[in-house]
N, C-alpha and C positions, 0 to 999 in steps of 0.2 A: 092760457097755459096748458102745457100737454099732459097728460094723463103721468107722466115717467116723472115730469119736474113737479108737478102736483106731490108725486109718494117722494119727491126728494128731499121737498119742506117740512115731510108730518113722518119720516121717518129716521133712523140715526143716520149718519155716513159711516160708509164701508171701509172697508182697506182695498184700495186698488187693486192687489194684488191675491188679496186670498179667493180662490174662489166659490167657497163659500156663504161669501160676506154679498154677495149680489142674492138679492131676493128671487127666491125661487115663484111669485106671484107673477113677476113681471114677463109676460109670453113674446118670444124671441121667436121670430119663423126666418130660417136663411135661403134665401132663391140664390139656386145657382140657373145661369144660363147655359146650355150645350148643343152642340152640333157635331155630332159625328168625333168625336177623339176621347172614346172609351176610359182609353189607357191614362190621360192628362184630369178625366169626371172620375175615375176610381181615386185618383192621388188627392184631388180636394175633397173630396167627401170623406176619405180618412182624416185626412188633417182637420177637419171640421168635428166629427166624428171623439180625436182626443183632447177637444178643448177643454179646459175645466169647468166650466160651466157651459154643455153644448146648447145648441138653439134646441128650441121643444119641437119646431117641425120643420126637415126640411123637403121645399120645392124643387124638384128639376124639371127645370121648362127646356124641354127636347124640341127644339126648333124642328120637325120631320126629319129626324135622321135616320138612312139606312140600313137595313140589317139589324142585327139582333142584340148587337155591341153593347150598346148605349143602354138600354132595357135591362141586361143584364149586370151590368155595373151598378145598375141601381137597385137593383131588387136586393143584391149584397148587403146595404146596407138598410135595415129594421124601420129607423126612423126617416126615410128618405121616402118621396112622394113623386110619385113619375107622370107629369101632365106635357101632353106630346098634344104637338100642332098639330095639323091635319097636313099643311104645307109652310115650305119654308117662306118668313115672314120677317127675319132678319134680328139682329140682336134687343134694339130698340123696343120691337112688337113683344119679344120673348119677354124682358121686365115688365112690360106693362101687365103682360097675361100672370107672369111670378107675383106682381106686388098685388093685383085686385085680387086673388086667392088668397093672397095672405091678411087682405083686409076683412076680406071675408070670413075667416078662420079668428079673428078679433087679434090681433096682430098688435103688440106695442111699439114693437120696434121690425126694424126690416132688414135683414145683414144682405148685402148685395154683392153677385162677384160672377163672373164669366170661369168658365170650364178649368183655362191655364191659367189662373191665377189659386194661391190657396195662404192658409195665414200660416206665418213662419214657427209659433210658438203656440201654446198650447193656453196660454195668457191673454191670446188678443181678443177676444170676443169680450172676456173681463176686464181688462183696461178701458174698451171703448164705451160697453154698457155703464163703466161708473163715471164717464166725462156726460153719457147722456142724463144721467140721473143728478148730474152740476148743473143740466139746463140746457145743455145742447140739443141742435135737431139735429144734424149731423155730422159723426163723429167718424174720422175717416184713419187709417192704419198710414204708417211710412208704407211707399211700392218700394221694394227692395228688386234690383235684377238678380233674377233667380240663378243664373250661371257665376254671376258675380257679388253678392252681398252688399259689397262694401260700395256697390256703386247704387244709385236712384235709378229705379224702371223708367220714371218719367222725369228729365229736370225739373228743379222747381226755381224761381224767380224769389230771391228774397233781396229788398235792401239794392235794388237796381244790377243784382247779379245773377248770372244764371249760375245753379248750385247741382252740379252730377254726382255728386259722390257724400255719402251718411256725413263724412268729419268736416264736410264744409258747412254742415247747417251747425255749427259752434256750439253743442249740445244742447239746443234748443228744443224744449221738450212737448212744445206746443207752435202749433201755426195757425193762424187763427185767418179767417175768412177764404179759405181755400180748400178745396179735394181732389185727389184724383177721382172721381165718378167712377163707375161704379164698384172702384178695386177695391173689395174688404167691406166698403163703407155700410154704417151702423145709422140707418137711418128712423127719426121718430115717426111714426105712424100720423100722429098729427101733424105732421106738415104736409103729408100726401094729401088729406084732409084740404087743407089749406088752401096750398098750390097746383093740385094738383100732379098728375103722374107724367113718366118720360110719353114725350110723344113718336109712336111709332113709324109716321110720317117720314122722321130725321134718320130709318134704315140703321143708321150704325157709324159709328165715325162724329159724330156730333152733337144726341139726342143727350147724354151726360155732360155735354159743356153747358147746351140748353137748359136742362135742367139744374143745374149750379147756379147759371145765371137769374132763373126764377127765384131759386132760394133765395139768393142775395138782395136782392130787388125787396122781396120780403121781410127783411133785416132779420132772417133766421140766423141761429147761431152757427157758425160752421167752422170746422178745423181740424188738423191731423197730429194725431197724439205720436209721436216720434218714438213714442216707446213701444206704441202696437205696431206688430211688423208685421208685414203681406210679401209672398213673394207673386211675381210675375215676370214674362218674360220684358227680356228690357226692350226699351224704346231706341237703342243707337243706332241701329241700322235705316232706321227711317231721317237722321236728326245731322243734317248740312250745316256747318257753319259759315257764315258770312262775315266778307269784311277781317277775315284773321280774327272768327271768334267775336268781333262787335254784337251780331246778334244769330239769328237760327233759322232756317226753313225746315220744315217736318215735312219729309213727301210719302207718303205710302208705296208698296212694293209695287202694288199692282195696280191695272187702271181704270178698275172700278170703287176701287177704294179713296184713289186719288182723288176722282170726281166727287163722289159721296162725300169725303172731307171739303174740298174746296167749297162745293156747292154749300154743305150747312156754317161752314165757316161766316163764306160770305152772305148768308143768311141770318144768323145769329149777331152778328156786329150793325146790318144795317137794321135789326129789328130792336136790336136796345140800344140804337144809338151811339155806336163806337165805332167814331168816323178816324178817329187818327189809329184805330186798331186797321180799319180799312187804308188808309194811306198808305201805313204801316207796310201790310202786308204789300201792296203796288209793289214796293221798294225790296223786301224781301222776296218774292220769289220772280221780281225780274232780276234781281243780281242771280240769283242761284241757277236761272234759266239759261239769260243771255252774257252775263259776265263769267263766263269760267271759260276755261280750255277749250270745249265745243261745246260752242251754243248751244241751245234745243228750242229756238222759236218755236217750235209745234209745241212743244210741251208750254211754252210759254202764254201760246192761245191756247190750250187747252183750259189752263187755269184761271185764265180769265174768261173764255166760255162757261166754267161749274160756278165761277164768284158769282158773276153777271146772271146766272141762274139762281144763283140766292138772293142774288140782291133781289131780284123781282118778285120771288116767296111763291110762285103757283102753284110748288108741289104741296106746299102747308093748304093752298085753295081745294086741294082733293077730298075727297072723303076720306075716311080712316083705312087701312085696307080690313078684309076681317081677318078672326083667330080664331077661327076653331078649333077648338082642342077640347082630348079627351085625356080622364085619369086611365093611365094603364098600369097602375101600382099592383104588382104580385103582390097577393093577402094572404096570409097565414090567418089559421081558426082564433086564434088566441090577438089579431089585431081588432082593436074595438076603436077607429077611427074609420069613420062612413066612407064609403066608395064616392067621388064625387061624381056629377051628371056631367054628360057632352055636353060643349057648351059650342 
């Protein structure tokens, strides 16, 4: 049992909402991820910034971004922690370097979230820390599309339907064995413990499906509190329907991205055994390729070149790449948190 569900049986329960009522013992560190877009790391780290109970310290794992932007948006904010790679190493590598620092720091829980994403209300880090403190290991926000609200960043699958928009999940205030990774999500320090952390390997595009799938495997508890809202930007422009809506292909913009998806998709499915998720897909992204208005066989081998590259798993054969990174946190006299060493 994790150190959070431990204080949650020898302590009273809170009120969801006050926040207050969350124990101030319980050490909350938020890693955000960034790369270069100053202006989208100053809007979360406000938002984070007026939560009612904010994290006690936060990470920004600066992927080597250029210029002076990015440094500066963080120095803005007091409680904000500025640990910059040495070079860029990709989303995936940036959590891993966020979450061992925060374990480091003794860390109970983990709030996790990328640059463009930030929480919609000032409640959500409070709502999520009192479903961890019910026993969850990870406890994940609704992704709301930040242009649009009222629709879902990412569809979600309930009940054999696919669900876009807040009024179709039928005010269901719980979802239980599902997250978006890493958008918002509250996760317990014990389970990093556990299962271990994302692997940096998977670049980006896949290393949070991975990792979900470990938890589950694990029979952690996992699920999205519909009350805590995150926004992000949405997913539609990546998101093809098939067959008049029967089901979906997700293609990314660009085509390094596209590969990096395919490739750990089709890595992930044949490494835990999800052979009709693999069928599955055959059938989705040849309809999306070869069956519409103009074909794109090339694109069609392309995708079966990055699957056929996961299915094989060699780049998980490599070594880790490394991460060097150093703290380059502006300190004021009056800060009494240690400068960290280059690592």
């Amino acid at each position: 049992m994790s150190r959070i569900a431990e204080r949650a049986r020898t302590e009273p329960s809170w009120s969801i909402v006050a926040s207050a009522a969350i124990r101030p013992t319980l050490r909350v560190v938020a890693v955000i991820t960034t790369y270069d877009r100053p202006v989208l790391l100053a809007r979360c780290l406000a938002a984070i910034e007026a939560q009612h109970r904010p994290p006690d310290t936060i990470l920004v794992v600066d992927d080597a971004s250029p210029g002076s932007a990015t440094a500066d948006a963080i120095a803005r904010v007091p409680r904000a922690r500025h640990i910059r790679h040495e070079a860029n190493r990709g989303g995936a590598a940036a959590y891993r370097t966020g979450i061992e620092i925060a374990l480091d720091l003794k860390a109970d829980a983990v709030w996790l979230m990328d640059d463009d994403g930030l929480p919609a209300s000032p409640d959500c880090l409070t709502r999520l820390l009192a479903w961890l403190q019910q026993g969850a290991m990870i406890a994940a926000p609704l992704v709301l599309d930040e242009e649009n609200p009222s629709r879902l960043a990412f569809p979600l699958r309930l009940r054999r339907r696919t669900r876009f928009r807040r009024e179709d999940l039928d005010r269901q205030e719980r979802i239980e064995n599902f997250a978006h990774l890493f958008n918002g999500a509250l996760i317990d320090a014990a389970l990093f413990h556990r299962i271990g952390l994302p692997d940096p390997r998977f670049l980006c595009r896949g290393d949070e499906v991975e990792f979900l799938y470990r938890a589950r495997r694990a029979r952690a508890a996992i699920g999205i509190d519909t009350r805590a809202l995150f926004l992000h930007p949405g997913a539609a422009p990546e998101i093809h329907p098939i067959l008049g809506g029967a089901f979906y292909a997700t293609v990314p913009r660009t085509k390094a991205k596209r590969h990096t998806q395919f490739r750990n998709r089709g890595c992930i499915f044949f490494s835990y055994g999800m052979w009709m998720f693999l069928l599955a897909d055959v059938l989705r992204y040849g309809c999306h390729f070869l069956l519409r208005r103009n074909p794109d066989p090339r694109g069609f081998r392309d995708w079966l070149a990055a699957t056929a590259e996961g299915w094989r798993g060699r780049f998980l054969q490599q070594p880790e790449p490394p991460r060097h990174w150093v703290e380059v946190t502006r300190r004021t006299a009056s800060d009494s948190q240690p400068a960290m060493e280059v690592r």
